[in-house]
TORLUM-953823 format. One line per 3 residues: number of its first residue (from 1); for each residue x, z, y of N, C-alpha, C. Coordinates in steps of 0.001 Angstrom, whole numbers, plus 500000, padded with zeros to 6 digits. Example, Ala and Ser with C-alpha at 12.3 -4.5 7.8 and 13.67 -1.06 7.14 Angstrom:
2
1 = 513190 507800 494310 512300 507800 495500 513200 507800 496700; 512850 507080 497750 513670 507140 498940 512900 507870 500030 .
This chain:
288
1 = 500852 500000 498809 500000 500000 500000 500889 500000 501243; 500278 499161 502077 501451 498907 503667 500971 500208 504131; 502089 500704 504705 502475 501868 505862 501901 501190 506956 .
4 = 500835 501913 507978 500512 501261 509127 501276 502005 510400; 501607 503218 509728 502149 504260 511031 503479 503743 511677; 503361 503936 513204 504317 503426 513145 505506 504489 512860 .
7 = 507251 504229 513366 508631 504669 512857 508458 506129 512773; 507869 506244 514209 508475 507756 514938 507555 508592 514040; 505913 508183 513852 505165 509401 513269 505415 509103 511862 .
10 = 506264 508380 511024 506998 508875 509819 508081 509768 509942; 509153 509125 511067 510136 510495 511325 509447 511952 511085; 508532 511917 512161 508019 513506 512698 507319 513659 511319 .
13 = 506659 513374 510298 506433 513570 509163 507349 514440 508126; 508401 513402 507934 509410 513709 507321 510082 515155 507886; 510095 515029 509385 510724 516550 509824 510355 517495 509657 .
16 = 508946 517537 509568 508301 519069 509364 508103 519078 507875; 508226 517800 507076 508090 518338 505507 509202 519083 505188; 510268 518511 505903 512266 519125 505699 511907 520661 506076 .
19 = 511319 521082 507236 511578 522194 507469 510564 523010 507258; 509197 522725 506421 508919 523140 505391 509057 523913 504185; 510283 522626 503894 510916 523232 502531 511820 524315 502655 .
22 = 512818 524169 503659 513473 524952 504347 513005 526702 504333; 511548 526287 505292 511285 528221 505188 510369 528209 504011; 510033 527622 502960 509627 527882 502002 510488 528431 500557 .
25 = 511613 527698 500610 512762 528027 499760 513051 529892 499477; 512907 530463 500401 513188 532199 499802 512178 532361 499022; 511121 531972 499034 510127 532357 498055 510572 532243 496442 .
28 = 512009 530910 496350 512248 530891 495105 512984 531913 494223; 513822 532416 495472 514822 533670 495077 514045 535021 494956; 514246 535672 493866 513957 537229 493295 514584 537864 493805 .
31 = 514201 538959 493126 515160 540328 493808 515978 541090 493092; 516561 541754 493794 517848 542796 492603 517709 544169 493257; 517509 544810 492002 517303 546353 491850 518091 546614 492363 .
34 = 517799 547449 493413 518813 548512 494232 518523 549666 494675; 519676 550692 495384 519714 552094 495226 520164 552009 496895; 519199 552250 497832 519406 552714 498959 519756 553960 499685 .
37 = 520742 554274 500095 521148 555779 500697 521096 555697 502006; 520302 556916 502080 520416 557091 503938 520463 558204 504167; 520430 558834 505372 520702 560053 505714 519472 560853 505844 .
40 = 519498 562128 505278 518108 562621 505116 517180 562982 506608; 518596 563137 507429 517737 563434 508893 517258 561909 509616; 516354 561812 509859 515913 560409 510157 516492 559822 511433 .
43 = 516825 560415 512303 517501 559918 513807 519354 559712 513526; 519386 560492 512254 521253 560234 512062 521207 558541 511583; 522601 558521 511850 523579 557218 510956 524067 557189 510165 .
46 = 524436 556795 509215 525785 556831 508952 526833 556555 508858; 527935 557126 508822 529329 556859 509232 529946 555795 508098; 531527 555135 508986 531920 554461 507642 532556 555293 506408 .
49 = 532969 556197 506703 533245 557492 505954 532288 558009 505336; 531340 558140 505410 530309 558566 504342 529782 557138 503508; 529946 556243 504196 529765 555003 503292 530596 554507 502177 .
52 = 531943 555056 502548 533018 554661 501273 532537 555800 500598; 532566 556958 500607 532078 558194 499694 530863 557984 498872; 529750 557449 499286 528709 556734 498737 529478 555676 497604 .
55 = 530188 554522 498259 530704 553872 497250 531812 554430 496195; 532662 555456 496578 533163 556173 495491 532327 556156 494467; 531468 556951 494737 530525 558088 494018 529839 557041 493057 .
58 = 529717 555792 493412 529073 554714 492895 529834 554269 491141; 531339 553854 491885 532270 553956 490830 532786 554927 489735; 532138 556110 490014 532466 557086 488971 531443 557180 487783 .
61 = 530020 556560 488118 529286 555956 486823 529942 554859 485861; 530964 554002 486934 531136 552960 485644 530405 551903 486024; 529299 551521 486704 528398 550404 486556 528988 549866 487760 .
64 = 528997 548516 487590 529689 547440 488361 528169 547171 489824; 528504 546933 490756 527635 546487 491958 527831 545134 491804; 526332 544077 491796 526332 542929 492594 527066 543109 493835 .
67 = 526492 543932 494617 526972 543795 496412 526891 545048 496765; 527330 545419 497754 527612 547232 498721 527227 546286 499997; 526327 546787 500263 525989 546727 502141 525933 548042 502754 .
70 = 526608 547905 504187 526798 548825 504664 526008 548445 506185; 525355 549438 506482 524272 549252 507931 524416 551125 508485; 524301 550810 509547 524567 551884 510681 523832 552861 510254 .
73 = 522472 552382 509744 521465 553665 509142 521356 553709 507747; 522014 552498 506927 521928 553214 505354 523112 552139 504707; 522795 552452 503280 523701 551813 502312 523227 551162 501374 .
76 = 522726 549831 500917 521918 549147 500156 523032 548585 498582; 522733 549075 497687 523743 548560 496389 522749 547922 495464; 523024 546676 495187 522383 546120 493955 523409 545566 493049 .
79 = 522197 546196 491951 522410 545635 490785 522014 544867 489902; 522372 544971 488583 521764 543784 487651 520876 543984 487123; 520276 544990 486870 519176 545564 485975 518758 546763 486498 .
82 = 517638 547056 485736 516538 548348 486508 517821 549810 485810; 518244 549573 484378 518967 550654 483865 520079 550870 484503; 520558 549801 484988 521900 550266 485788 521627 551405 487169 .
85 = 520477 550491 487536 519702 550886 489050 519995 552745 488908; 519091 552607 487913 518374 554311 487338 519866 554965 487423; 520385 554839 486494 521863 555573 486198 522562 556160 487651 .
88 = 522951 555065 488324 523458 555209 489542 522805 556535 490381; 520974 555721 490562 520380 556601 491375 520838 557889 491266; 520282 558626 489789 520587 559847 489208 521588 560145 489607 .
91 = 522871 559717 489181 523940 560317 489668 524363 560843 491176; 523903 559510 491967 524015 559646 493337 523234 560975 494232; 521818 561382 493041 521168 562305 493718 522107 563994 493143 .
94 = 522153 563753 492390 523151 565272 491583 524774 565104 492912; 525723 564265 492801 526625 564042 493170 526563 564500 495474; 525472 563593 495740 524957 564072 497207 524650 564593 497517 .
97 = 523345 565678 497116 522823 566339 497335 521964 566213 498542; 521054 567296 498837 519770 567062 499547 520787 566354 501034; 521280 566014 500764 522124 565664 502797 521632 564021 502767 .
100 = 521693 563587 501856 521183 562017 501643 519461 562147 500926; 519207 560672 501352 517534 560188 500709 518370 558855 499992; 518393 559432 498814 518142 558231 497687 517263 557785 497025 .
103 = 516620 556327 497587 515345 555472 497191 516184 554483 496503; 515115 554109 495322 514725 553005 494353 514506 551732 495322; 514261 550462 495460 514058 549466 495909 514420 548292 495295 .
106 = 513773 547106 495545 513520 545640 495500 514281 545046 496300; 515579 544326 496364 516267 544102 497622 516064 542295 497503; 515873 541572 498390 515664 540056 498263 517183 539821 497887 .
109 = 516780 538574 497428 518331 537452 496993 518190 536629 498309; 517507 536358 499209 517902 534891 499653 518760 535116 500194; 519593 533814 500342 521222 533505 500754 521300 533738 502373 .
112 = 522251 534021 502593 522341 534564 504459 521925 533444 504895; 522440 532161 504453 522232 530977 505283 520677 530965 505861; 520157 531504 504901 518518 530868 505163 518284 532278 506323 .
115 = 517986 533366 505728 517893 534305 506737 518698 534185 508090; 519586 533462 508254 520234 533099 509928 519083 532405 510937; 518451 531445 509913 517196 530571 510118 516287 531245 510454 .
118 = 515672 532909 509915 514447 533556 510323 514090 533110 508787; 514228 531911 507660 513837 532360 506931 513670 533677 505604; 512173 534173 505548 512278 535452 504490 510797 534486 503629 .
121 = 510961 535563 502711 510236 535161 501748 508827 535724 502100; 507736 535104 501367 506187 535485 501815 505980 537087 501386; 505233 537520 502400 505164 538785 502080 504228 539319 500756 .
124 = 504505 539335 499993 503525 540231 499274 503233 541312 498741; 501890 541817 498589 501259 542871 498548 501264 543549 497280; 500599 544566 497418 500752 545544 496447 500315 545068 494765 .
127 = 499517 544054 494461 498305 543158 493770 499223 542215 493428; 500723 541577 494056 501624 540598 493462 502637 541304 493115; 503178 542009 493882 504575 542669 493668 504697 544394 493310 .
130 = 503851 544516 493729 503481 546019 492767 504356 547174 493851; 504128 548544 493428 504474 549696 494673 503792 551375 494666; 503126 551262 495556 502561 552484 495657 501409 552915 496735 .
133 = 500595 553016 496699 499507 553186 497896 499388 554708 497929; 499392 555076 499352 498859 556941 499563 498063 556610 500705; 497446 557696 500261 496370 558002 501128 496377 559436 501760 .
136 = 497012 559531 502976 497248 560781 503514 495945 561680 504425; 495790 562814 504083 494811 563535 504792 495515 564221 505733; 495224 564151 507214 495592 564774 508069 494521 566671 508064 .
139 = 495613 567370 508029 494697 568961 508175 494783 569108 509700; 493383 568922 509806 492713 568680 511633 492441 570438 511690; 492063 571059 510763 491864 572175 511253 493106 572856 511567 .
142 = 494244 572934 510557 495456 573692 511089 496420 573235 512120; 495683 571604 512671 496069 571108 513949 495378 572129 515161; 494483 572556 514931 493415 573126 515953 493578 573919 515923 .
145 = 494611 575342 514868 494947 576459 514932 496108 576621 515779; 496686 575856 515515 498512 575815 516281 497936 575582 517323; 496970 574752 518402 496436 575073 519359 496238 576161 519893 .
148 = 495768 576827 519311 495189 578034 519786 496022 579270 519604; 497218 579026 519001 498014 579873 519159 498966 579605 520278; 499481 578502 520770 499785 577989 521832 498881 578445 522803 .
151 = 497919 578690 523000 497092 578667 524019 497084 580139 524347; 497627 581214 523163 497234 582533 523060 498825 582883 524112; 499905 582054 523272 501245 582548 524180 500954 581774 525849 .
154 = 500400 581046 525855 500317 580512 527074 499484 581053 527978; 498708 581863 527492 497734 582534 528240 498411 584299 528805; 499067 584694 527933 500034 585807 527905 500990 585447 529215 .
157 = 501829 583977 528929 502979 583879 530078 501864 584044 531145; 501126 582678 531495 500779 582584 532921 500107 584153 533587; 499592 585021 532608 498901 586187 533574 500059 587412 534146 .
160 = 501235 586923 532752 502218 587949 533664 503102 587104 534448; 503445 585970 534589 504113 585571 535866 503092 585439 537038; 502001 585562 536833 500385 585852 537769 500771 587604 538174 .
163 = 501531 588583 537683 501446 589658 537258 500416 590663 537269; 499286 590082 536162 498091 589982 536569 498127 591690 535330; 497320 592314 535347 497490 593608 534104 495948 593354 533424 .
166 = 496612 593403 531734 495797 593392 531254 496351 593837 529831; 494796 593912 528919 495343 595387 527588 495708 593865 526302; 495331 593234 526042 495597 593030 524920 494984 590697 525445 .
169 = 495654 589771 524586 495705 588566 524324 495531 588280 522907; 494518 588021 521859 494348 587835 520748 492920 586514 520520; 493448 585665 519211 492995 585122 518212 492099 585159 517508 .
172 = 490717 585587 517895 489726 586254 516961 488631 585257 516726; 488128 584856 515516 486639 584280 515204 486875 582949 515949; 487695 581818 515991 487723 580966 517041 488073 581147 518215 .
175 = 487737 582491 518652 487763 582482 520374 489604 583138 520657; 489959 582842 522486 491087 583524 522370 490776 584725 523381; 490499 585692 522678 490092 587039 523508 490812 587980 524472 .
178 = 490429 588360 525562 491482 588104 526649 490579 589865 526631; 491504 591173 526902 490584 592342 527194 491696 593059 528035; 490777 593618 528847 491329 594391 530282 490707 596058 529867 .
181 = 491181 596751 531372 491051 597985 531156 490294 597835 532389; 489729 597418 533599 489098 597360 534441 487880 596808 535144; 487120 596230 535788 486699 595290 536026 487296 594279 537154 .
184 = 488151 595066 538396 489184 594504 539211 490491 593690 538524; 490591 594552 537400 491926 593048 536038 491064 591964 535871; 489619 592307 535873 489060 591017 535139 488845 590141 535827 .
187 = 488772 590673 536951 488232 589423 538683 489629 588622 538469; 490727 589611 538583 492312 588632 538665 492381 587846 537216; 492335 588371 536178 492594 587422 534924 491762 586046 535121 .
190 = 489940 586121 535781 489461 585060 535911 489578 584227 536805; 490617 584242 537664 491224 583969 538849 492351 582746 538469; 493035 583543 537239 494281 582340 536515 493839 581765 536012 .
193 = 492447 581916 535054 492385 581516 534051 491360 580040 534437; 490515 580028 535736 489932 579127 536066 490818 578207 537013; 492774 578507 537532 493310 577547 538129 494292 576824 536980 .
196 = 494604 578001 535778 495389 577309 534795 495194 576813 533757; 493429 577084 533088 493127 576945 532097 491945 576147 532166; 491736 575058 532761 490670 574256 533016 489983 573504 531204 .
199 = 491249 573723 530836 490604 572985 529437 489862 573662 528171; 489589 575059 528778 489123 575889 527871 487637 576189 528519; 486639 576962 527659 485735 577312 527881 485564 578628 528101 .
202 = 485309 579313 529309 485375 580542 529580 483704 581131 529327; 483842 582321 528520 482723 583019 527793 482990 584457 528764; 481782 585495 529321 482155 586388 529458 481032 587167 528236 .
205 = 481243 588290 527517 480447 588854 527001 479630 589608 527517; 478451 590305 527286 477984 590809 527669 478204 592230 528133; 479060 593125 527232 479487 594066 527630 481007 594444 527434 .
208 = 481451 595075 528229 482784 595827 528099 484054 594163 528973; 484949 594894 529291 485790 594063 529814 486924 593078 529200; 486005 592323 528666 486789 591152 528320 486358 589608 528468 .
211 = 487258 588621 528385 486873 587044 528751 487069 586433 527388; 486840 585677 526875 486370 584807 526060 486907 583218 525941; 487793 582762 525456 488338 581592 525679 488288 580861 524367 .
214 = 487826 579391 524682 486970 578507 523715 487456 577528 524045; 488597 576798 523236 489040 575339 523487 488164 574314 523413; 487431 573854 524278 486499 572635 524515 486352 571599 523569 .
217 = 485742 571172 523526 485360 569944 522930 486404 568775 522695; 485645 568316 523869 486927 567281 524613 487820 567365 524092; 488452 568818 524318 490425 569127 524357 490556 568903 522480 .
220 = 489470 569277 521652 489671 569593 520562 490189 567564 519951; 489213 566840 520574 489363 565344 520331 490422 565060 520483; 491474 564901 521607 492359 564939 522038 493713 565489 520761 .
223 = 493453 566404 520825 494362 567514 519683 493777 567069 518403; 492984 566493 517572 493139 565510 516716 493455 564403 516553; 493150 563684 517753 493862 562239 517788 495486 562360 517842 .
226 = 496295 563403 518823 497031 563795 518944 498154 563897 517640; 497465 564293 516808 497818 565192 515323 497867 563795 514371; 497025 562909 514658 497022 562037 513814 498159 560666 513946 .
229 = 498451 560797 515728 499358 559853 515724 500693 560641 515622; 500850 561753 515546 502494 562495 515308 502476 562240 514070; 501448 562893 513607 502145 561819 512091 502414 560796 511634 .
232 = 501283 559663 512012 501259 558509 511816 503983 558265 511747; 503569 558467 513212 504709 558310 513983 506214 558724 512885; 505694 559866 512430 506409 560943 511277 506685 559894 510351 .
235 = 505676 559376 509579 505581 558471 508337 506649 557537 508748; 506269 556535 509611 507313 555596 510250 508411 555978 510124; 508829 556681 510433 510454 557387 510601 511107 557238 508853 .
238 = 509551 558122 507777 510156 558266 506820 509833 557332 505932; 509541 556213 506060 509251 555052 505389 510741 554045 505847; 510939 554301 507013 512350 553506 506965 513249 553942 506090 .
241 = 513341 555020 505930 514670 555930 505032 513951 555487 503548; 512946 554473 503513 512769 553966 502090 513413 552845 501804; 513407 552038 503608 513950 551006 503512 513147 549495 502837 .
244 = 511917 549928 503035 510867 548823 502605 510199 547855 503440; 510374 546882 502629 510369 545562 503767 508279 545397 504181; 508168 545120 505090 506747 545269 505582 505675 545977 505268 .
247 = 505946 547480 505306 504743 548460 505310 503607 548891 506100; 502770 548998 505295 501290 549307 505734 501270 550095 505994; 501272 551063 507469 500733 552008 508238 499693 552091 508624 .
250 = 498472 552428 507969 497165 552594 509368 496298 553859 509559; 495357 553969 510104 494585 554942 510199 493774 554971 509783; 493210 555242 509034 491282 555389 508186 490666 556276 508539 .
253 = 489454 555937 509336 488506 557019 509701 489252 557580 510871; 488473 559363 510781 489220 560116 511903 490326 560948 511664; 490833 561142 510382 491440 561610 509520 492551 561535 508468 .
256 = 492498 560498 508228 493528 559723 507033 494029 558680 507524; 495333 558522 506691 496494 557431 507039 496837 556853 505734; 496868 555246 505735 496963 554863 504804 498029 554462 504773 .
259 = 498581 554516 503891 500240 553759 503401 500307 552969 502302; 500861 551570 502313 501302 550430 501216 502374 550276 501551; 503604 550342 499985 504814 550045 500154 505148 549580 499040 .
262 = 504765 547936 499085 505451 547162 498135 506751 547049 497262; 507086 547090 496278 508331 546944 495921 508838 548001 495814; 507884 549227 496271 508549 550539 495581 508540 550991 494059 .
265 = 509310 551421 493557 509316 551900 492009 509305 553317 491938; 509744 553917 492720 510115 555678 492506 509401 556756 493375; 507876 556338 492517 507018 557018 493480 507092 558210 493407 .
268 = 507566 559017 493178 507797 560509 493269 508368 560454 494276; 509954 559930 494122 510514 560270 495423 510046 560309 496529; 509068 558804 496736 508760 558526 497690 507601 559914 498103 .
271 = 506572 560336 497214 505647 560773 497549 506528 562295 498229; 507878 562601 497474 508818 563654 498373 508811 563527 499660; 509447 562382 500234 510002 561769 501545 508740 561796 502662 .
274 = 507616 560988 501930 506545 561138 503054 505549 562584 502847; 505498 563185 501567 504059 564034 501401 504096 565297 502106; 505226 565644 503114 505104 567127 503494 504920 567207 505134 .
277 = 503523 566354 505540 503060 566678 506568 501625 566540 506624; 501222 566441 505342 499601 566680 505452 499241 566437 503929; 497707 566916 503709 497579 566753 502289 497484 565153 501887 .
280 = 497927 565273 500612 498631 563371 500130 497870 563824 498648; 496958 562406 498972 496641 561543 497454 497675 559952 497692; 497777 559589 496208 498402 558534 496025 497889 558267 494664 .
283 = 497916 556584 494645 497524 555848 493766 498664 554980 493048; 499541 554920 492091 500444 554025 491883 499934 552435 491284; 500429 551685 491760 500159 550588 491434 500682 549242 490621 .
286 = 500969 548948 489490 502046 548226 488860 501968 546129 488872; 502515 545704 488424 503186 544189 488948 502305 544279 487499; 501308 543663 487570 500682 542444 486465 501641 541396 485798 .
């Protein structure tokens, strides 16, 4: 059949099929089991000195490395097989001790050349490549307690740099109970407490000299949303020290945070690294 097109829109054809193939090509390359080390505090580096020590420590198993990468925040080693992987890990965790996070991982093959390009391979999910899903519960109520204990020392400073006199600052039934010995303390305590404490709800009781303080509504919204993105934020930090390539961070509901991390194998660890800032369900998930 005659070609009617003309030169150029075969060129431009041909070009985008070339570079096509181009960022399609990582998809052909697999991955190699590897043993990532990083530093357990999440804002450290590490040094090149702790990186050869890592690779010592590597060589005293015996098992040969594909490759040692060395990066400012961790140490990526692959190998040939999942048993080699394992061996190493183990050792590396007995040998380091809690000062390092040693994760399991999936490390890509594609060749630098292509990655210079921006090419990576298609991302996939938990349903192709297998991992680990959690489902984190944020505790909104013991967010709302640490409030209110904050609120109890804060209420203490401002009346004595106010040097306002009064018998007792306490935590009771929800409320933060404020009790005097006078009714002239109580004029001054309600004096601070309506220029410094606008975000609370002031209760007076009916009898005897004391005020009544009730963190609002409002403030309470605030101090959950609050709670939910420090963690969120938290996770982030400790999902890098997994070193996993495109993770699912989100929020569910008013309450829970969801996490997908493909290509993880060592869900314990992992559920170590992230599970100690709120209550954690997790679902493991395996490669069909």
């Amino acid at each position: 059949m005659q070609n009617h097109f003309p030169l150029w829109k075969n060129i431009l054809i041909l070009i985008i099929f070339l570079v096509s193939l181009i960022y399609a090509l990582p998809n052909l390359y697999g991955d190699d089991p590897s043993v990532q080390v990083s530093s357990a505090v999440a804002s450290a580096k590490l040094t090149e000195a702790q990186s050869k020590q890592i690779e010592a420590a590597i060589k005293t198993t015996g098992v040969a490395t594909k490759a040692f990468e060395f990066k400012n925040d961790h140490v990526l080693a692959r190998f040939t097989n999942t048993d080699e992987q394992m061996k190493v890990a183990d050792a590396l965790r007995d040998t380091l001790g809690d000062n390092y996070t040693v994760a399991l991982n999936l490390a890509p093959t594609t060749p630098s050349w292509l990655r210079a390009l921006g090419a990576d391979a298609m991302y996939l999910g938990l349903d192709l490549r297998g991992g680990v899903h959690f489902l984190l519960e944020v505790d909104m109520d013991a967010a709302v307690k640490q409030a209110e204990e904050r609120y109890v020392d804060d209420v203490r400073i401002a009346l004595r740099a106010a040097k306002v006199h009064y018998q007792s600052v306490a935590k009771d039934s929800g409320y933060i109970k404020v009790t005097m010995k006078t009714a002239d303390e109580k004029a001054e305590v309600m004096k601070v407490l309506d220029k410094e404490f606008r975000t609370l709800d002031v209760t007076e009781p009916p009898a005897g000299e004391q005020v009544w303080l009730k963190i609002s509504d409002m403030e309470i919204k605030e101090i959950k949303k609050f709670a939910v993105a420090q963690n969120m934020t938290t996770l982030r930090n400790r999902v890098n020290e997994l070193g996993v390539a495109e993770p699912v961070i989100q929020q569910q509901g008013e309450n829970r945070i969801v996490i997908q991390l493909p290509g993880v194998q060592d869900t314990t660890r992992a559920k170590e690294i992230l599970g100690t800032t709120a209550t954690l369900e997790y679902r493991p998930f395996s490669r069909c």
